[in-house]
C-alpha positions in Angstrom: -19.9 -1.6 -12.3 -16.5 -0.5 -13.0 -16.8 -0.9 -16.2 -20.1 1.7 -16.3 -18.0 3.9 -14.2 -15.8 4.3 -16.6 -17.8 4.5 -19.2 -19.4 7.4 -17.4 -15.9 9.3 -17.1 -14.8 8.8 -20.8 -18.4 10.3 -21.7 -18.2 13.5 -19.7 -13.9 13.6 -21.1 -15.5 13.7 -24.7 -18.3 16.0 -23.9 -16.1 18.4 -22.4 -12.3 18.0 -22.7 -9.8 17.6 -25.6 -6.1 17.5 -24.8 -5.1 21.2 -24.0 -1.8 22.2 -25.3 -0.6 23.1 -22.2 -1.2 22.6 -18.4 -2.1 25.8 -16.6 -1.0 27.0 -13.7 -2.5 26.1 -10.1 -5.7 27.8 -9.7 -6.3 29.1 -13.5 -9.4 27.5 -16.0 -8.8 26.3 -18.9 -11.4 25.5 -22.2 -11.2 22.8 -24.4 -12.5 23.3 -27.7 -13.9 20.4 -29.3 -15.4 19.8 -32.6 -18.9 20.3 -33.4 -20.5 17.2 -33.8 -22.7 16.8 -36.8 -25.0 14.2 -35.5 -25.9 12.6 -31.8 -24.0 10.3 -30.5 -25.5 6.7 -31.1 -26.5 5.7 -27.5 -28.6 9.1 -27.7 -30.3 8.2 -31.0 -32.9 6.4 -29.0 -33.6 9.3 -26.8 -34.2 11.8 -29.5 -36.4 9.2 -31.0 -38.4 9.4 -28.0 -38.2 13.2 -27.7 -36.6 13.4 -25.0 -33.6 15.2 -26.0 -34.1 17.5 -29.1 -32.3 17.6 -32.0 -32.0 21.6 -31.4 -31.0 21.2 -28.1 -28.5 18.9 -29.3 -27.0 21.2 -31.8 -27.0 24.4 -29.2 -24.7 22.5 -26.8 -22.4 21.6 -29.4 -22.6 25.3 -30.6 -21.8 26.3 -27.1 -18.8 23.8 -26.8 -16.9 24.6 -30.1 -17.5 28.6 -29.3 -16.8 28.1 -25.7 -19.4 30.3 -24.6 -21.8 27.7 -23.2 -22.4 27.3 -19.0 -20.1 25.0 -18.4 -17.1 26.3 -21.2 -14.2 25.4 -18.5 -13.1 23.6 -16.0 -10.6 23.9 -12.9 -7.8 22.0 -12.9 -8.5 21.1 -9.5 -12.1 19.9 -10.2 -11.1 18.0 -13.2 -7.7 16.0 -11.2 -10.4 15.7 -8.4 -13.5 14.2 -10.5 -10.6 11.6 -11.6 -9.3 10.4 -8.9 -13.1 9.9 -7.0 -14.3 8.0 -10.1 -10.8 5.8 -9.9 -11.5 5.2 -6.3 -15.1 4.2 -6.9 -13.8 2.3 -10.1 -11.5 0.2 -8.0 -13.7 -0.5 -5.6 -16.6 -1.9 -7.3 -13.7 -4.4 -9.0 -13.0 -5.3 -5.7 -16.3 -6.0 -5.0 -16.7 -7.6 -8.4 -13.7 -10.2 -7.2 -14.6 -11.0 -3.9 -18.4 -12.1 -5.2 -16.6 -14.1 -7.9 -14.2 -15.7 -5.2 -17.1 -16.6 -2.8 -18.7 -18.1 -5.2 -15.9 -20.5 -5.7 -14.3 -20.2 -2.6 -15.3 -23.2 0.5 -18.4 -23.1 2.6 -17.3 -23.9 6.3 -20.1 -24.9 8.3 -19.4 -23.5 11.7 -19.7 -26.6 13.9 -21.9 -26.0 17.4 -21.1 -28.2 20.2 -21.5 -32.2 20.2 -22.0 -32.3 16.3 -19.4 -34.7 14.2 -17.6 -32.1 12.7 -16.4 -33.7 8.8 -12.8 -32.0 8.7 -12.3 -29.8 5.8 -9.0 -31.0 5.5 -10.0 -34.6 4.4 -7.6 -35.4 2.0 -5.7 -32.5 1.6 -3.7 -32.6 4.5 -0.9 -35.5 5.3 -2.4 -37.6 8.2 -0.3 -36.6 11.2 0.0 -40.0 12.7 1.7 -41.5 9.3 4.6 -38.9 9.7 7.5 -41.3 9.7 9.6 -40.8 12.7 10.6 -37.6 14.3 9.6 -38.2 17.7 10.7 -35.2 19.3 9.2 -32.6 17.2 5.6 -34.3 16.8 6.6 -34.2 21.1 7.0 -30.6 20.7 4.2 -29.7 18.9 1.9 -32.1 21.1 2.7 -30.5 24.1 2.6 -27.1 23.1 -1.1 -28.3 21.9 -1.4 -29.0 25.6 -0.4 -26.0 26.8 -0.1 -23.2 24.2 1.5 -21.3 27.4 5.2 -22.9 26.6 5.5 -20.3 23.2 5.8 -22.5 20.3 7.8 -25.0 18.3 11.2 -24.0 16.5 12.2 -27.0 14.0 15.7 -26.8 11.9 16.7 -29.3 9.9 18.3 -29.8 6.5 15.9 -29.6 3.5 13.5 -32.3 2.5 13.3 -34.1 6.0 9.2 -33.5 6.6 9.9 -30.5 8.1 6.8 -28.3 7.1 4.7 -31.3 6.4 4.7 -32.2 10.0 3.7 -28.6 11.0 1.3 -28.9 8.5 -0.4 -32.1 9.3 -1.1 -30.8 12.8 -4.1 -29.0 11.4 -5.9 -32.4 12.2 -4.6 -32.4 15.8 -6.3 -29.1 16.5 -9.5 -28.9 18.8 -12.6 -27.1 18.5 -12.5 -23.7 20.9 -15.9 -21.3 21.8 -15.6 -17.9 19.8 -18.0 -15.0 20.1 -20.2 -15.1 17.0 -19.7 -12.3 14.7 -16.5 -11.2 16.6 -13.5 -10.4 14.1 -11.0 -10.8 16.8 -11.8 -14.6 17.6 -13.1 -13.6 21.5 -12.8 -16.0 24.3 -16.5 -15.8 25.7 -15.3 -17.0 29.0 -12.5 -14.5 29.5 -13.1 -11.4 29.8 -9.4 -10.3 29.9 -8.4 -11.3 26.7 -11.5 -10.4 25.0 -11.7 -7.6 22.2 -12.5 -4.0 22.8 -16.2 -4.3 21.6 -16.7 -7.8 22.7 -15.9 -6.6 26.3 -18.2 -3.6 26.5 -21.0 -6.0 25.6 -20.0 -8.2 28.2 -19.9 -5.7 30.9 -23.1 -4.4 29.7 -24.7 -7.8 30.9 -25.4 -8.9 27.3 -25.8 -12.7 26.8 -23.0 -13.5 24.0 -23.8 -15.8 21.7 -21.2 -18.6 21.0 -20.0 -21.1 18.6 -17.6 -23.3 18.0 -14.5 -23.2 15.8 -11.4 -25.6 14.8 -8.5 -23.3 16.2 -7.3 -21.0 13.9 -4.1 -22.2 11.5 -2.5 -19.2 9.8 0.4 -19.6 7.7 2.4 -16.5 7.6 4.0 -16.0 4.2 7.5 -14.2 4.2 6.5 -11.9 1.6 4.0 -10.4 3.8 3.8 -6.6 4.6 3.3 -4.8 7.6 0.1 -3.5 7.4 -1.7 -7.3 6.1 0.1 -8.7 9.5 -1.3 -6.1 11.9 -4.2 -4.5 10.4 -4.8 -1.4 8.1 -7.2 1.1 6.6 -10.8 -0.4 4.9 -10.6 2.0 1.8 -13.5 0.5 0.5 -15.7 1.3 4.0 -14.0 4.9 3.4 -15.0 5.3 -0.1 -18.7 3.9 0.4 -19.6 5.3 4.0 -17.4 8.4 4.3 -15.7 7.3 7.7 -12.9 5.2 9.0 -12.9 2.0 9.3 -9.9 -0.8 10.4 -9.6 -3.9 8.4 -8.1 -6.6 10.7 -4.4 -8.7 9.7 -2.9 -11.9 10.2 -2.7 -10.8 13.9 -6.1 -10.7 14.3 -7.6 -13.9 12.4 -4.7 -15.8 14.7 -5.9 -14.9 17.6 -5.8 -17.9 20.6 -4.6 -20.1 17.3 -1.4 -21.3 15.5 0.9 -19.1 13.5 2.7 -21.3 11.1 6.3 -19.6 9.4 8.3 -21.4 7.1 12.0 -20.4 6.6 11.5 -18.1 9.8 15.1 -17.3 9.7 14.7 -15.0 6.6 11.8 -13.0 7.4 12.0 -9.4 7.3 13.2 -7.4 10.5 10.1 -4.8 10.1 7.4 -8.1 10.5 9.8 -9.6 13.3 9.2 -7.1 15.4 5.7 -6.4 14.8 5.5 -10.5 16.3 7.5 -9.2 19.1 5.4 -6.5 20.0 2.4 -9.5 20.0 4.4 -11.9 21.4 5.0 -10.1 24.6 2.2 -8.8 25.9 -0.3 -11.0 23.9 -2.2 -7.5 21.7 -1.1 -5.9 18.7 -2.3 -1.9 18.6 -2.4 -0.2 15.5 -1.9 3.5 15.1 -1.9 5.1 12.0 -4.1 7.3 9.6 -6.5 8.7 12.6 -7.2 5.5 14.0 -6.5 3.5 17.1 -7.1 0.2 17.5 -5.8 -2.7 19.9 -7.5 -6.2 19.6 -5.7 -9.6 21.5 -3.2 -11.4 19.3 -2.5 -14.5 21.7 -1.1 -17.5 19.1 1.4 -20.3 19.3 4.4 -19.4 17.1 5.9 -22.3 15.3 8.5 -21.9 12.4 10.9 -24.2 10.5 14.5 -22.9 9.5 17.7 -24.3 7.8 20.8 -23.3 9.6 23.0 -23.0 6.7 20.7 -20.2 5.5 20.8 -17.6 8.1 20.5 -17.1 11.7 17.5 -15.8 14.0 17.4 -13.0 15.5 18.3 -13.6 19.3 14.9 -12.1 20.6 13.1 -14.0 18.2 14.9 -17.1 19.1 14.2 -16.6 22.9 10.2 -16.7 22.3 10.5 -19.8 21.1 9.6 -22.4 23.8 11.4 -25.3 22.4 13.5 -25.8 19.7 14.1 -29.1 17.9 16.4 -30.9 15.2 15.6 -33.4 12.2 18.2 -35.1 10.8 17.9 -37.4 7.3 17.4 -40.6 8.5 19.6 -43.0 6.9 18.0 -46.3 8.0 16.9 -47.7 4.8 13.1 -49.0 6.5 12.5 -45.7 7.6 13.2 -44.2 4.5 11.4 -46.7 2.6 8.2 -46.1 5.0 8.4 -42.4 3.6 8.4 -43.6 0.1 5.5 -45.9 0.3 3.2 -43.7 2.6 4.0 -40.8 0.1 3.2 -42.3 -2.6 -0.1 -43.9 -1.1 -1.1 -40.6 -0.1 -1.0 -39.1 -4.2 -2.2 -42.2 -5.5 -4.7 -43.4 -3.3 -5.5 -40.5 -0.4 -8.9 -42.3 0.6 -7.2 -45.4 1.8 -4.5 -43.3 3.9 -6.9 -41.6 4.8 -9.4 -44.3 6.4 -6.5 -45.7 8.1 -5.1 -43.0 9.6 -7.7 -40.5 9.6 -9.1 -42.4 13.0 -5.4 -42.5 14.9 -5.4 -38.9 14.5 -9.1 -38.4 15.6 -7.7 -41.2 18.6 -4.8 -38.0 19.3 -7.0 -35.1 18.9 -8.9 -36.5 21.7 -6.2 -37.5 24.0 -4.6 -33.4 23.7 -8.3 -32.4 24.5 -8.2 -34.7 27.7 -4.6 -33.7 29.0 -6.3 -30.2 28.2 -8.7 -30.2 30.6 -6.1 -32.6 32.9 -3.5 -29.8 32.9 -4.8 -27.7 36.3 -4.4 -30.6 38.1 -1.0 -31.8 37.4 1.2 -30.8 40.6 5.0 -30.3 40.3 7.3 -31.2 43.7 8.9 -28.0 45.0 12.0 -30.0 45.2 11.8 -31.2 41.5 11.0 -27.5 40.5 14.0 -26.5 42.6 15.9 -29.0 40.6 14.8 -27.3 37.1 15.9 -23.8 38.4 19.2 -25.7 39.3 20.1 -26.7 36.1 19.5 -23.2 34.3 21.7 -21.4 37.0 24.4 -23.7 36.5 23.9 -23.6 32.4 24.0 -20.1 32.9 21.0 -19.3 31.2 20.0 -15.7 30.9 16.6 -14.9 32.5 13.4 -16.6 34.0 12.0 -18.0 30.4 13.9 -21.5 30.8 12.6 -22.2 34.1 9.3 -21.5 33.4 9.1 -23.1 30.0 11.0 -26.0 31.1 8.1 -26.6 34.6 5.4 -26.1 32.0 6.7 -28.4 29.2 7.0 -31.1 32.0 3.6 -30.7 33.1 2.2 -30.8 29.9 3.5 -33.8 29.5 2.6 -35.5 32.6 -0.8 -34.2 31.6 -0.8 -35.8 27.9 0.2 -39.3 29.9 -3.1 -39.3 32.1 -1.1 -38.7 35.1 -1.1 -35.7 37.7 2.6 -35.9 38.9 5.2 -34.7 37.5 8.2 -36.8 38.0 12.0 -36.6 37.4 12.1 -38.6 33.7 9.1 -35.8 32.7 11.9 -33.1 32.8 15.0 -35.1 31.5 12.7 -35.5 28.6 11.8 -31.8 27.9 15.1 -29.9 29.6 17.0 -30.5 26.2 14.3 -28.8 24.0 13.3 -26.3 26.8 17.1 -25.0 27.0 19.3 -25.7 24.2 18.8 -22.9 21.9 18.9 -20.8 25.8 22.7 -20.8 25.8 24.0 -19.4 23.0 25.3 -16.2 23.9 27.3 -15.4 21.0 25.8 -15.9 17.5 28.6 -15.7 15.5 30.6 -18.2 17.8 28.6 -20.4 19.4 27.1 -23.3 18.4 23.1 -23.6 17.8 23.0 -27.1 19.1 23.9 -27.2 22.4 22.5 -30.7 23.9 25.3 -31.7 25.1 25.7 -29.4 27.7 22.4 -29.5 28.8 22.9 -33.4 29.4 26.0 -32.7 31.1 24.1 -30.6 33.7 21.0 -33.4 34.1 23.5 -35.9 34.4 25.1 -33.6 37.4 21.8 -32.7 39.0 19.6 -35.5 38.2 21.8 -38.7 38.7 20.6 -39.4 34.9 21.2 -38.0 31.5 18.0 -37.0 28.7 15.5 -40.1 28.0 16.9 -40.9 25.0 14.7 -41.6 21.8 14.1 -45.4 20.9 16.4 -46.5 17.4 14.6 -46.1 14.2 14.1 -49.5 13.6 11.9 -50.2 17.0 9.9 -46.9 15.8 9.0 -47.8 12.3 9.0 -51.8 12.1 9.6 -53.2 8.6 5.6 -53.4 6.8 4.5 -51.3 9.6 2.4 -49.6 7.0 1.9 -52.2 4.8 
């Protein structure tokens, strides 16, 4: 189609234009004298076969266009700059079209799974099994409970490079549970709550209108750091404005994340414009967009999760306060370990089926057990003496605001929750305070330290009687032909 466009535009040039010798001024005609031609063009030969088109008829407009005394002997600048931009617009976005039929056609199918089907993961093969992620306890931890409870606000994970970093982020794809959505809903609507439901999804719900449901694997969205502002929180549909005449908003990122996971890798050197669009999300859970005549504001509730190097640059300090927990991978130098990550690597390029049926049903085996501590979590009760314990600790670590508390009380209870029990006790919060309030106490960036566990266990030790529960050695975690 774009190419007939064109076609169309280059036709009605040659019938009518030839390159003036000089542009006119704003508001004057101009004529472009163009040779007679001596015979029709050859697409027309047809037509004059048919008689159609005369030959005389022919010849009198080409009379008229080489004298310049025909009808139509000039045109306005402003018609002529105005014909060519419409027929670009309508050009680029019958391409458009053109690309997006060509992608579907190649793109997946994802079959929208209802509820109590076997859903077949998509991911099957693709994705690193979660479970066979050698080591790092505390991180797969983090990202658990914050699975449990995407309340807490998300997983911050530095380490140096080539520790697993992103792969374990990655691999939690499989750990992710179904969810009801509204059907047709752009905004990925909670049908049950009407609070954090989108604009036009609430109106029919107030309207008494039965909404129909389905449901979807939570959303994964990867946020690349070359992304611009308008792709994160939504622009203009040119293509709806072209074709119908009206305005129309095309949803972002923030939208298609919506009660899911966003995933950003080297956090630390996104741009400052897209950090605080997040910000604006992050703290009241909806991202409005004004611009061009329209408003719009749609929920934007997700679990933020990013991976950073130290050495490369710092966060910024509101960014770095939304994070719930932070965490810390070292290389492991225990040679097992390391070999484990050798062989399970190369199983998994040379021979994904078999790592796949044998881990494929220990993650299924997890995916459950979050769904379970899920629905557990309302009835897991916290001791007002504990939770006046927790507030101890951050008043005497000096920890600026209410977000430690909170974060710390709801990490525990997630993780009461994801044992099968409904009591939160004292060894619940030595094993979450470290990851709840280390990155809490830095108050100066340039001269404080990032990692700041050691004052943390200072303060447990002083209010608790006990220090953090510390991780078991590398050898008891991965056991020599463990994965054999």
């Amino acid at each position: 189609r774009s190419s007939a466009v064109t076609g169309i535009f280059c036709f009605c040039l040659h019938r009518r234009a030839c390159a003036p010798a000089m542009w006119p001024a704003a508001g004057q005609t101009f004529a472009f004298p163009v040779p007679a031609p001596t015979q029709p063009a050859s697409f027309l030969a047809p037509a004059l076969r048919q008689g159609s088109v005369s030959s005389s008829a022919w010849e009198q407009e080409a009379a008229e266009a080489t004298s310049g005394t025909g009808s139509h002997q000039s045109w306005s600048f402003g018609a002529v700059a105005s014909a060519t931009v419409v027929l670009g617009g309508l050009a680029a976005v019958s391409l458009r079209q053109a690309k997006r039929g060509a992608a579907g056609k190649k793109g997946r199918v994802v079959r929208l799974a209802q509820e109590g089907e076997d859903v077949v993961p998509e991911f099957a093969g693709n994705v690193f099994p979660f479970s066979a992620v050698v080591g790092q306890k505390e991180t797969k931890l983090a990202l658990i409970l914050n699975l449990v409870d995407p309340v807490i606000g998300g997983v911050l994970i530095q380490g140096e490079r080539g520790t697993g970093k992103s792969c374990a982020v990655r691999a939690l794809v499989r750990l992710l549970p179904e969810i009801p959505s509204v059907v047709g809903d752009k905004y990925n609507s909670d049908p049950y709550e009407p609070n954090t439901m989108s604009e036009e999804v609430r109106e029919r719900y107030l309207d008494g209108e039965e909404l129909p449901t389905v449901m979807r694997r939570t959303p994964f969205v990867e946020l690349p750091l070359g992304a611009t502002e308008d792709r994160v929180t939504g622009t203009i549909d040119i293509e709806q404005a072209l074709l119908k005449g009206g305005k129309a908003f095309e949803p972002g990122i923030l939208a298609r994340v919506n009660r899911g996971i966003m995933y950003i890798d080297e956090v630390n050197l996104l741009d400052d414009t897209i950090v605080d669009v997040l910000l604006d999300s992050a703290a009241g859970g909806w991202n409005t967009v004004e611009r061009e005549g329209v408003s719009v504001r749609h929920p934007s509730r997700f679990v933020l999760i990013g991976t950073a190097h130290p050495d490369e640059g710092d966060l910024r300090p509101q960014l770095l306060d939304r994070f719930g927990c932070t965490v810390g991978i070292r290389t492991n130098n225990d040679a097992e370990a390391r070999f484990q990550v050798l062989k399970r690597t190369n199983a998994w390029q040379f021979d994904a089926a078999k790592m796949e049926a044998k881990w494929g049903p220990k993650d299924a085996a997890l995916k459950q057990k979050i769904m379970d501590a899920r629905a557990r979590l309302k009835s897991v009760k916290c001791d007002r003496e504990l939770a006046v314990k927790i507030s101890n600790v951050c008043s005497r670590l000096n920890v600026d605001g209410l977000r430690g508390d909170i974060v710390t009380n709801r990490a525990a209870r997630a993780l009461a929750a994801y044992e099968g029990r409904t009591e939160v006790t004292e060894k619940d919060v030595r094993k979450v305070a470290v990851m709840c309030l280390n990155h809490r106490l830095r108050k100066n960036v340039v001269s404080d330290n990032l990692d700041n566990s050691d004052k943390v266990a200072e303060e447990l030790m002083r209010v608790f009687g006990k220090g953090p529960v510390a991780e078991a050695p590398p050898k008891q975690a991965v056991p020599a032909g463990a994965a054999a």
